[in-house]
PAGU-114146 format. One record per atom (N, C-alpha, C, O): residue in one letter; x, y, z; atom name. Coordinates in steps of 0.05 Angstrom, whole numbers, plus 5000, padded with zeros to 4 digits. Atoms other than C-alpha are relative to their C-alpha. Layout:
NODE/a/X/Y/Z/CA .
...
% end
This chain:
NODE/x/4983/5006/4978/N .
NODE/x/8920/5540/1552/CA .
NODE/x/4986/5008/5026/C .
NODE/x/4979/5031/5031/O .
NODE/x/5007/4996/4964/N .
NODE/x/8896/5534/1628/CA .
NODE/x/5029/5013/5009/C .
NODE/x/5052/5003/5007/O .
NODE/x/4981/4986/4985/N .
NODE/x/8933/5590/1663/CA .
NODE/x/4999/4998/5031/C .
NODE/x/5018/4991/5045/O .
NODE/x/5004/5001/4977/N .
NODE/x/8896/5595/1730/CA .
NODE/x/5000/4969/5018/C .
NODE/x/4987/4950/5009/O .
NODE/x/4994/5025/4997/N .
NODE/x/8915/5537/1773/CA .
NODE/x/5012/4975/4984/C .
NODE/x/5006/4951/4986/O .
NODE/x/4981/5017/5014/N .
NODE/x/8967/5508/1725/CA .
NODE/x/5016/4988/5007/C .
NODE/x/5031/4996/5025/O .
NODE/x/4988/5023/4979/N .
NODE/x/8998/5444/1742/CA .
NODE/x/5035/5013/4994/C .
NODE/x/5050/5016/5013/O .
NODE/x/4969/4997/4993/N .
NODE/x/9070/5465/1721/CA .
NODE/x/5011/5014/5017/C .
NODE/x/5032/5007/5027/O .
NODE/x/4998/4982/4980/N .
NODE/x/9064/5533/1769/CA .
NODE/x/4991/4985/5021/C .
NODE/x/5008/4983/5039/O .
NODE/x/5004/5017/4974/N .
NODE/x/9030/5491/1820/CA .
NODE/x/5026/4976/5010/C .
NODE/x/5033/4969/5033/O .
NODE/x/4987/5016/4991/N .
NODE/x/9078/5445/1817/CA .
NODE/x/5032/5021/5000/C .
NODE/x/5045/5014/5020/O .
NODE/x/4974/4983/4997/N .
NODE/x/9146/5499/1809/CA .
NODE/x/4992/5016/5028/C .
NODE/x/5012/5020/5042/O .
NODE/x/4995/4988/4968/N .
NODE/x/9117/5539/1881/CA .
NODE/x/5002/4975/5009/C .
NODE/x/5019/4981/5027/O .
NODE/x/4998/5020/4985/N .
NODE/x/9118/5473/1908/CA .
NODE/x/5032/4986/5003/C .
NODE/x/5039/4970/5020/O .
NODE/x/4967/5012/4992/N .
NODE/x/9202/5462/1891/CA .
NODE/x/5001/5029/5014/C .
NODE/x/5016/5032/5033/O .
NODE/x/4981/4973/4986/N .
NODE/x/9210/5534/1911/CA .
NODE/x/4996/4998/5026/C .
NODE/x/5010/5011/5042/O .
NODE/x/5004/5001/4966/N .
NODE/x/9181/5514/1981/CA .
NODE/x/5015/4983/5009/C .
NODE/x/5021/4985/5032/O .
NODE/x/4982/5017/4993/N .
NODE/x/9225/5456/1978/CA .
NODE/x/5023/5009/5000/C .
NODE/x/5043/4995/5004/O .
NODE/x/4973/4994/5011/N .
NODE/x/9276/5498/1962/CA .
NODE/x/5014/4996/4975/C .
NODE/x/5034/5009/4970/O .
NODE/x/4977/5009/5021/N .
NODE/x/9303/5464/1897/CA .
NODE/x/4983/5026/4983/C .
NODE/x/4959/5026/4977/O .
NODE/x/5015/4975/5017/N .
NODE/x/9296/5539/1857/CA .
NODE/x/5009/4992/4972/C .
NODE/x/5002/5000/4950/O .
NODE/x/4998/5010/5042/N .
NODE/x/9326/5501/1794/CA .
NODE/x/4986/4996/4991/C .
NODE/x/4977/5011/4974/O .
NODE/x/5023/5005/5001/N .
NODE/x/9273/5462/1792/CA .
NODE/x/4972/5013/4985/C .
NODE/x/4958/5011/4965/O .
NODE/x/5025/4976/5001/N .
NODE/x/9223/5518/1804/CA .
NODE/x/5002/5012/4979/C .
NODE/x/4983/5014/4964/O .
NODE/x/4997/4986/5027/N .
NODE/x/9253/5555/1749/CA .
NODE/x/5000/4994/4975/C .
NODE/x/4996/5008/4956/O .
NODE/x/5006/5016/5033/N .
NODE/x/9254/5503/1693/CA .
NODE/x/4978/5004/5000/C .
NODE/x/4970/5022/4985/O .
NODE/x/5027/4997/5001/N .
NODE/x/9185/5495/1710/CA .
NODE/x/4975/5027/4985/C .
NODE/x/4954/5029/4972/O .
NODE/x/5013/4968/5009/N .
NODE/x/9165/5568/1697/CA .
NODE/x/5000/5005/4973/C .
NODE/x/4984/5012/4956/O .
NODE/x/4999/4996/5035/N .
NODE/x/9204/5566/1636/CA .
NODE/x/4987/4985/4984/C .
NODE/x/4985/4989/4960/O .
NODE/x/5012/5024/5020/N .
NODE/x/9168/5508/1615/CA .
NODE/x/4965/5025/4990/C .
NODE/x/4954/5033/4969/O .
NODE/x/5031/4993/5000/N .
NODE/x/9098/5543/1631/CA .
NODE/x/5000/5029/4980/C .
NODE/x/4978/5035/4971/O .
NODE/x/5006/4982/5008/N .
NODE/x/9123/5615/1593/CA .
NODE/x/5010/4992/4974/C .
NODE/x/5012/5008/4956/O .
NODE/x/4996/4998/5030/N .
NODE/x/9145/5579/1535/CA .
NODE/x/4969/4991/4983/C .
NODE/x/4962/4997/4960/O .
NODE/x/5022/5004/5000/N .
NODE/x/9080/5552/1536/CA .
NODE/x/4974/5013/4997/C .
NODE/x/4956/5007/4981/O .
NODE/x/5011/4973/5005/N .
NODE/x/9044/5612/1545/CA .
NODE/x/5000/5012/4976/C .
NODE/x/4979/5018/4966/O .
NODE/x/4991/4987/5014/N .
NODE/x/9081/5645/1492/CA .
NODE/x/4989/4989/4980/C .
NODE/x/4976/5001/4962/O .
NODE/x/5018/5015/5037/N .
NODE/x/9059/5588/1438/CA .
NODE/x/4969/5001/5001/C .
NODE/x/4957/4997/4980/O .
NODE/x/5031/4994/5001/N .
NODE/x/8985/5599/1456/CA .
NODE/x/4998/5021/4993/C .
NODE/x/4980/5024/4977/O .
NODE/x/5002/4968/5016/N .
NODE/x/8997/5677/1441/CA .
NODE/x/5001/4997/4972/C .
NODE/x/4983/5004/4957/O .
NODE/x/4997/5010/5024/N .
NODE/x/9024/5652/1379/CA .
NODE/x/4983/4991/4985/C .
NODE/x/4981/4998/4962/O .
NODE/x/5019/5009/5023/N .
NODE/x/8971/5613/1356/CA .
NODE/x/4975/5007/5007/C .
NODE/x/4956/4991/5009/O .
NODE/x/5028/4984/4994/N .
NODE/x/8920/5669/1375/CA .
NODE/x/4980/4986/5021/C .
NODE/x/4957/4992/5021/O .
NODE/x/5013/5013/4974/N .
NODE/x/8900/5618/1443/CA .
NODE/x/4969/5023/5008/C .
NODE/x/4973/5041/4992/O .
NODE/x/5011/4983/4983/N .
NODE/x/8841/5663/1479/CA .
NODE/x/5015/4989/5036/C .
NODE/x/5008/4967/5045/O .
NODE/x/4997/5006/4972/N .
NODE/x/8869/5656/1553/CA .
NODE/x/4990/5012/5021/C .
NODE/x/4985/5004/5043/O .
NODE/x/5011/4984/4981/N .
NODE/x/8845/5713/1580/CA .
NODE/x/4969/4988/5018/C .
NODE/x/4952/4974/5007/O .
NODE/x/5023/5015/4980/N .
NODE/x/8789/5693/1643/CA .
NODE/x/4985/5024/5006/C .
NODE/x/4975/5024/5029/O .
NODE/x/5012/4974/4991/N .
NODE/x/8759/5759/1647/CA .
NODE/x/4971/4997/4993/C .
NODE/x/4965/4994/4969/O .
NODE/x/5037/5006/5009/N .
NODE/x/8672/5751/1652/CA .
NODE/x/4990/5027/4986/C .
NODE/x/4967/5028/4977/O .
NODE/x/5005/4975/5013/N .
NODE/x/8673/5822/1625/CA .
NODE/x/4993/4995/4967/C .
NODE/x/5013/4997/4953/O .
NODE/x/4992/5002/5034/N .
NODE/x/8657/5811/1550/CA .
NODE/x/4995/5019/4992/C .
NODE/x/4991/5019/4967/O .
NODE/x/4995/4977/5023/N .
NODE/x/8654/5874/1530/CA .
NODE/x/5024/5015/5006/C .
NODE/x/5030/5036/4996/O .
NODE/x/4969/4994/4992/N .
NODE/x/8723/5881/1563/CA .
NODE/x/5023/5022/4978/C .
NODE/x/5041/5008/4971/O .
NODE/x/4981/4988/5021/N .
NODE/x/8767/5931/1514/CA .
NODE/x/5026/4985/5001/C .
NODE/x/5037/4981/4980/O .
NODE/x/4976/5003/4997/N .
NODE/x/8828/5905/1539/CA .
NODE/x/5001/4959/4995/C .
NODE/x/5019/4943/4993/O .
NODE/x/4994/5039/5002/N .
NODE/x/8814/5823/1531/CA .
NODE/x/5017/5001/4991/C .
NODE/x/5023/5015/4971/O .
NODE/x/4982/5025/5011/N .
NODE/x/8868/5777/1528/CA .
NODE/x/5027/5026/5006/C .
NODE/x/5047/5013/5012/O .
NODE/x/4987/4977/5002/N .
NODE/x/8914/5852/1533/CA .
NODE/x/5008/4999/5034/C .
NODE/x/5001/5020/5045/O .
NODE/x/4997/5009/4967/N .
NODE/x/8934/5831/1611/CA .
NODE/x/5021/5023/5003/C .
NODE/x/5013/5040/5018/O .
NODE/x/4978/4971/4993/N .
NODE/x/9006/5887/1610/CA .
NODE/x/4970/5024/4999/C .
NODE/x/4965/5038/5018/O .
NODE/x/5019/4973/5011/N .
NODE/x/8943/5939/1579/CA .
NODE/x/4990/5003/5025/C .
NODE/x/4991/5025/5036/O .
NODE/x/5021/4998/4980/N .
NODE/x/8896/5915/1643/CA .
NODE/x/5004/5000/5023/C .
NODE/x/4990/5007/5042/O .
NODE/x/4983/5003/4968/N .
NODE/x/8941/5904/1698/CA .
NODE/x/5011/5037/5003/C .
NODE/x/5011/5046/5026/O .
NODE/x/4981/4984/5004/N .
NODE/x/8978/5971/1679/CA .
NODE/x/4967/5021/5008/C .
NODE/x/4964/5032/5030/O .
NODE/x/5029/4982/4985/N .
NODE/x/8902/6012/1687/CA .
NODE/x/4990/4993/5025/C .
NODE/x/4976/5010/5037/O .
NODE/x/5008/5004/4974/N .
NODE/x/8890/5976/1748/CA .
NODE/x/5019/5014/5019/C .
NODE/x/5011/5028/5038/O .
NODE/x/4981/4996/4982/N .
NODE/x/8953/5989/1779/CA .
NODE/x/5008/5044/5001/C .
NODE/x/5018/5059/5017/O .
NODE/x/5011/4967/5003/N .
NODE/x/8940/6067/1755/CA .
NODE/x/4986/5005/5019/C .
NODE/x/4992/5020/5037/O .
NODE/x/5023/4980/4981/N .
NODE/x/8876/6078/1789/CA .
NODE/x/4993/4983/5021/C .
NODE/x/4973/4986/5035/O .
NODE/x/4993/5010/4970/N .
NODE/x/8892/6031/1843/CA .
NODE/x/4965/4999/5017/C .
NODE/x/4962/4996/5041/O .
NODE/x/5037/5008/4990/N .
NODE/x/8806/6024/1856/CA .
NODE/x/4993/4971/5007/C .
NODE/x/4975/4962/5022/O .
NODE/x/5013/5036/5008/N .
NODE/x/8803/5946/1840/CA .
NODE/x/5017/4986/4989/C .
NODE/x/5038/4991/4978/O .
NODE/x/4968/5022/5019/N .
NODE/x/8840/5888/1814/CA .
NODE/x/4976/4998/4973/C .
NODE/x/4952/5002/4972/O .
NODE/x/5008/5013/5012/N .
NODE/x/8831/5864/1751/CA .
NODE/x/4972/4967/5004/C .
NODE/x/4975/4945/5015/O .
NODE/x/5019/5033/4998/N .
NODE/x/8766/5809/1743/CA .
NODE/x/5014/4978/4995/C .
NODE/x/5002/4958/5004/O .
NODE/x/4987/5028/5004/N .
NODE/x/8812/5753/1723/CA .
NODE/x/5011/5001/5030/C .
NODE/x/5011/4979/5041/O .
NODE/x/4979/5004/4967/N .
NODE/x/8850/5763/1797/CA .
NODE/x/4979/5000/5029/C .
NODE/x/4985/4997/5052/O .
NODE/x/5015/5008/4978/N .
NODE/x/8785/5761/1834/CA .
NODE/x/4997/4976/5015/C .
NODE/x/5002/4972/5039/O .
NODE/x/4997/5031/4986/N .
NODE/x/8778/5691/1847/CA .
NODE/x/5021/4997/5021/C .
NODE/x/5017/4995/5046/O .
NODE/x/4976/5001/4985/N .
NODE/x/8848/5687/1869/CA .
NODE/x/5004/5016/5023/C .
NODE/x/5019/5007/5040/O .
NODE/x/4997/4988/4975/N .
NODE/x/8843/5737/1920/CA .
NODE/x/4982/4998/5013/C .
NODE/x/4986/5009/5035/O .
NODE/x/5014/5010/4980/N .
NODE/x/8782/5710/1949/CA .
NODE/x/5005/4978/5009/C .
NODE/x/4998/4976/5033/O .
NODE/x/4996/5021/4988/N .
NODE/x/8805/5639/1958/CA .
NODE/x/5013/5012/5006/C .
NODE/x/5003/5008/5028/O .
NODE/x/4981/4989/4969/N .
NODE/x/8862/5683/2003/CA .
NODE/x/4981/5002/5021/C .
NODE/x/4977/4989/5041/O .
NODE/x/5021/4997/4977/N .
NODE/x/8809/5711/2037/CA .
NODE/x/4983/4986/5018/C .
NODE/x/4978/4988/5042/O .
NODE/x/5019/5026/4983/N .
NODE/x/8763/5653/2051/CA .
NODE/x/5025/4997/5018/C .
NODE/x/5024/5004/5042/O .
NODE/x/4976/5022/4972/N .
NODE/x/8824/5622/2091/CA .
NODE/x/5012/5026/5013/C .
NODE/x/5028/5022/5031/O .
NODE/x/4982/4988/4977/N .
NODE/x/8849/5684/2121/CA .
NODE/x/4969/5008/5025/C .
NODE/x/4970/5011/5050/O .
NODE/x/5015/5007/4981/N .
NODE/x/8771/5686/2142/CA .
NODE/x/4989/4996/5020/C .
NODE/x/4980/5010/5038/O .
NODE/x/5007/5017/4996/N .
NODE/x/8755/5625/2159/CA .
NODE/x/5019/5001/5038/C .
NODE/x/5011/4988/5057/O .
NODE/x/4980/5006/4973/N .
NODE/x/8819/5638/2224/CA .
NODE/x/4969/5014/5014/C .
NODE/x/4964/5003/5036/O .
NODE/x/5016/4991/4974/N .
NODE/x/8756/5676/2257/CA .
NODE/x/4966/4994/4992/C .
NODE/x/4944/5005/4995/O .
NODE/x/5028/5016/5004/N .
NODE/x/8702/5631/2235/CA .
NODE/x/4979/5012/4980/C .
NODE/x/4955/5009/4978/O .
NODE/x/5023/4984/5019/N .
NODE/x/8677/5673/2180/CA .
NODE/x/4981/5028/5010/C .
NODE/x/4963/5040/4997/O .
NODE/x/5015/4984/4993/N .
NODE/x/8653/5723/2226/CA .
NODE/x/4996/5028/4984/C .
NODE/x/4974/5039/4983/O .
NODE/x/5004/4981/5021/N .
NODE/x/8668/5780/2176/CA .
NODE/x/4979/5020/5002/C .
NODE/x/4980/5044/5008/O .
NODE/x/5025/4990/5009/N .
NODE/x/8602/5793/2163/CA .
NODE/x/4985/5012/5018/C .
NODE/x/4970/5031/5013/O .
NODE/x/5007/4983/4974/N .
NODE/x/8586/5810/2232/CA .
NODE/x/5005/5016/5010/C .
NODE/x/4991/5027/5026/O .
NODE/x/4983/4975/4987/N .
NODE/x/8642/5860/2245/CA .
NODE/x/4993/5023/4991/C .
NODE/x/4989/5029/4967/O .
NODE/x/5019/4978/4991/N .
NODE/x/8614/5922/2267/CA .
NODE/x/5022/5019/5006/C .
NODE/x/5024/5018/5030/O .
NODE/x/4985/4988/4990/N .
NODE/x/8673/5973/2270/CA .
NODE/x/4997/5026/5025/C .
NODE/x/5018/5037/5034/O .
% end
């Protein structure tokens, strides 16, 4: 199962911005019943480049030590919080790299 950038969540934030939250919410349910049958039939989903990871595929286990020692996100949530970043960026041209506090 493709989790990251999944068309049913892509497409359920997109009623919740419309507003229709029924919508949004079948949707979800569609995607965690979905989810749930890939656990089921032992899926790998986990996106983590770590392979010697202890916690693969264990996401409550890895989220729950992250959110402990509060240092770092999880490697599966990197991506996702750099495409934020590029675009919150990109408002000052990428200069970033230049700022000199």
């Amino acid at each position: 199962m493709k989790i990251d950038n999944n068309e049913l969540e892509l497409e359920s934030m997109e009623m919740f911005r419309c507003g229709d939250k029924k919508r949004a919410h079948e949707l979800e349910d569609e995607f965690i019943r979905q989810f749930r049958e890939s656990k089921r039939n032992r899926e790998d989903h986990c996106s983590c480049p770590v392979a010697t990871c202890k916690h693969h595929g264990r996401c409550m286990e890895c989220v729950a030590i992250h959110r402990g020692h509060r240092d770092h996100l999880p490697n599966c949530l990197h991506d996702m919080v750099n495409e934020k970043l590029r675009k919150i960026v990109s408002v000052t041209e990428s200069s970033l790299n230049e700022f000199k506090p």
